[in-house]
C-alpha positions in Angstrom: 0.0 0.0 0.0 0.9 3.3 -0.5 0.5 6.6 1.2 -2.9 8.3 0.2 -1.6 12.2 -1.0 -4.3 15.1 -1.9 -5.8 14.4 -5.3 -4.5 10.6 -5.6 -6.8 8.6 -7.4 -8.4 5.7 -5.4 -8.4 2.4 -6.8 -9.6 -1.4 -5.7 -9.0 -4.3 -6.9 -10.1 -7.6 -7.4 -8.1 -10.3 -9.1 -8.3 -13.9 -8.7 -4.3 -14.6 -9.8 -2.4 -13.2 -6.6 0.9 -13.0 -8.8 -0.9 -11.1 -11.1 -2.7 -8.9 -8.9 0.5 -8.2 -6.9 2.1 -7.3 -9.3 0.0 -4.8 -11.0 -0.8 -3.2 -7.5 3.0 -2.4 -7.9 2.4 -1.0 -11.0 -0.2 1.2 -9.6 1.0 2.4 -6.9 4.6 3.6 -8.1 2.4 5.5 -10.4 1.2 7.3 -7.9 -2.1 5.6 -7.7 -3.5 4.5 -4.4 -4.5 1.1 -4.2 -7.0 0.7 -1.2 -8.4 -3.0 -2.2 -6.7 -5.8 -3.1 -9.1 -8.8 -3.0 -9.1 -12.0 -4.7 -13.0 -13.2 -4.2 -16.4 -11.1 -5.0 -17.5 -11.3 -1.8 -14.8 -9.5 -0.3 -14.6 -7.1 -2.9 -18.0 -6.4 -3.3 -18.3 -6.1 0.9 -15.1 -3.8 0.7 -16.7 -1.1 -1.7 -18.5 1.5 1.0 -15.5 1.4 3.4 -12.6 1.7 0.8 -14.7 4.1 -1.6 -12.5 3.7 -4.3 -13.0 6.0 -7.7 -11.7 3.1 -10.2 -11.8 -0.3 -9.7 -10.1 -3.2 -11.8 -11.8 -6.2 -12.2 -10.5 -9.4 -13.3 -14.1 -10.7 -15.1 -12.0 -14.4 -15.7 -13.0 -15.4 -12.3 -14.7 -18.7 -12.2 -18.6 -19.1 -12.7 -18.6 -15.4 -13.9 -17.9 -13.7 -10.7 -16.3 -11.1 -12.0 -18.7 -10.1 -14.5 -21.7 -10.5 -11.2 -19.3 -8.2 -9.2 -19.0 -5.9 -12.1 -22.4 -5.4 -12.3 -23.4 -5.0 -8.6 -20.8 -2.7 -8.0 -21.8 -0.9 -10.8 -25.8 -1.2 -9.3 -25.0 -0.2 -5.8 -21.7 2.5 -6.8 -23.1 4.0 -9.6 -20.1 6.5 -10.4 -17.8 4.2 -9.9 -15.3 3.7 -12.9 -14.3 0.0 -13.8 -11.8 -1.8 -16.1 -12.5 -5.1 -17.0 -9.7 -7.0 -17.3 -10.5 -10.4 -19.4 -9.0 -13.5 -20.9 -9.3 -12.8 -23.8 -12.1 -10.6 -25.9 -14.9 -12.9 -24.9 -16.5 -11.2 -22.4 -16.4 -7.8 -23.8 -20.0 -7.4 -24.6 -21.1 -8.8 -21.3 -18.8 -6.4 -19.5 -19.7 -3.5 -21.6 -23.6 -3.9 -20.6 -22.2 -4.8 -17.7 -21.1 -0.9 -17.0 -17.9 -1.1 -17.2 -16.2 2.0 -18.7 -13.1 0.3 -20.1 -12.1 -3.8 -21.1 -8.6 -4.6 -21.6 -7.1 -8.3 -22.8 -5.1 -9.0 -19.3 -3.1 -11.3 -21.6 -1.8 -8.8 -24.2 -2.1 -5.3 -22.4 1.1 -3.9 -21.2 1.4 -1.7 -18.5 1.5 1.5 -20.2 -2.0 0.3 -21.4 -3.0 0.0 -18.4 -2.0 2.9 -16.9 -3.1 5.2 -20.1 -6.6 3.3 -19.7 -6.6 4.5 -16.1 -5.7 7.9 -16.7 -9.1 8.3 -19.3 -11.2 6.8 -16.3 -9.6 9.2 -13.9 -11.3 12.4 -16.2 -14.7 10.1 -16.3 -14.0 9.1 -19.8 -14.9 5.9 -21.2 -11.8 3.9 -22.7 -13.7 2.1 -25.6 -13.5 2.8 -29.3 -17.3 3.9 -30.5 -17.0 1.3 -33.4 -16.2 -1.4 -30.5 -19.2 -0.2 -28.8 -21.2 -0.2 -31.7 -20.2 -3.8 -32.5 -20.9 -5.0 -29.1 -24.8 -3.5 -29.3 -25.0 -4.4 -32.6 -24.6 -8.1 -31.3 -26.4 -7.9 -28.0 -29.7 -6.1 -29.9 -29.9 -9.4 -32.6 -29.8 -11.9 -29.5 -32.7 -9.4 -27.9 -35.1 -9.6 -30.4 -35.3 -13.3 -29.8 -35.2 -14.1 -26.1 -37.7 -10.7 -25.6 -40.0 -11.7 -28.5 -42.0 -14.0 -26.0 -42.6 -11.4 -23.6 -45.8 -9.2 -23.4 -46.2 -4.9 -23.3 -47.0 -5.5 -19.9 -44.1 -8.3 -19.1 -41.7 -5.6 -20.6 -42.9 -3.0 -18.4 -42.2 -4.9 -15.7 -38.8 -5.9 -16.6 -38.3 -2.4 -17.3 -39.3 -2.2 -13.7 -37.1 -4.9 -12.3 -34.3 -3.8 -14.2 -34.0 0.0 -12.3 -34.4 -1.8 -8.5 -38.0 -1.3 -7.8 -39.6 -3.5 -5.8 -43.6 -5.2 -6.5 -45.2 -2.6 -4.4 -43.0 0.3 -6.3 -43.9 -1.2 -9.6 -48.0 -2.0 -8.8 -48.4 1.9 -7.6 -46.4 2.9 -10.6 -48.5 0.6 -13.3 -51.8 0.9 -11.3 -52.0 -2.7 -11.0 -52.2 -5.1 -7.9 -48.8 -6.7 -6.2 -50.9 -10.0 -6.7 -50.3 -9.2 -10.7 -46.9 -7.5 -10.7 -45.9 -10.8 -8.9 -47.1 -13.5 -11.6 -45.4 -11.2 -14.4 -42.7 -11.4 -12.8 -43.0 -15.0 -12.0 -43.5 -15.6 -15.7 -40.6 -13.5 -16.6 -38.7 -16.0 -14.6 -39.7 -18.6 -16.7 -39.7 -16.8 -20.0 -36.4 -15.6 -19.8 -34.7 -18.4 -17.8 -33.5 -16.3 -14.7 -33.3 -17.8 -10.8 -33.7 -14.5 -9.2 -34.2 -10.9 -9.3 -30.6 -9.6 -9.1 -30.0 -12.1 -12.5 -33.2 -10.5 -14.2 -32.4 -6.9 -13.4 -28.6 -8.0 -15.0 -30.1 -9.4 -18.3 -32.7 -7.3 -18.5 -29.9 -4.0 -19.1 -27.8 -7.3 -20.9 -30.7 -6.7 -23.5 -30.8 -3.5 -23.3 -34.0 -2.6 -21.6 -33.6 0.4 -19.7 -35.0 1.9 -16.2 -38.4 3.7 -17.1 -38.2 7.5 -16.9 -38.7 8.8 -13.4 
């Protein structure tokens, strides 16, 4: 760790190769950067978040069973201005990161340090560090798989998911639809089932995946 100085940007980390993770908190901090996270599970990083109040968080998205891409989102849901970099094995989680929230995706396996650091410096000024014909290749892709796994879906259903998808709960949503909880609950119990999902927090994920968005306030 380093010691914090005025105007230092804050930065967490969560990387599930210790080597690796060492070493780029090295990297960081003889930048000047200073690290206040170093975690290697979700959980911890995820618990860490309030407390270390970091402004840019790293985020290795290779963890197993997609936890970094489930901590990338949900610290994006519950720190909303915090920037990330994904950090991936590859390009094959771009999309998913990108819809994700995160600002920036780097290859972990190709990107050298000055990459890094120049990536950092862009999410330091609240600028996004990917090219607009990436971007526009990623939605590209992610609106051709929504047209088929929204297609079953109702008006109403997408309403609801609309709903879901900004954190509102069944009572929120019933006031806001003028409908009973009793029918916001089967919607959403048919969502479920229509789109494949265990629980809320996965919904709300692929529902903003698919590009629904929160409904105007």
């Amino acid at each position: 760790m380093t010691t914090e100085h005025e105007g230092s940007v804050r930065v967490s980390l969560l990387d599930g190769q210790l080597l690796r993770g060492d070493a780029l908190a090295r990297v960081l901090s003889d930048a000047g950067y200073v690290v206040v996270g170093r975690h290697s599970h979700a959980d911890a990083f995820l618990s860490s978040l309030a407390q270390e109040q970091p402004q840019i968080a790293c985020v290795d998205v290779s963890l197993d069973d997609d936890d970094g891409v489930t901590a990338l989102a949900e610290a994006r849901q519950f720190h909303p201005n915090l920037q990330v970099l994904a950090l991936g094995d590859g390009p094959g989680a771009l999309d998913r990161c990108i819809a994700a929230g995160a600002a920036a995706y780097l290859d972990a396996r190709s990107s050298a340090c000055d990459e890094v650091l120049h990536t950092l410096e862009l999410l330091g000024r609240g600028e996004r560090a990917v090219s607009v014909h990436m971007l526009s290749t990623v939605f590209q892709a992610t609106r051709a798989r929504e047209h088929e796994q929204l297609r079953p879906l109702s008006a109403r259903e997408r309403q609801v998911l609309s709903w879901v998808s900004s954190g509102a709960d069944n009572g929120d949503i019933a006031q806001s639809l003028q409908i009973t909880e009793r029918t916001v609950k089967a919607h959403v119990s048919s969502l479920y089932r229509k789109l494949r999902q265990d629980n809320r927090t996965q919904l709300a994920l692929l529902a903003r995946q698919l590009g629904i968005r929160p409904p105007s306030q």
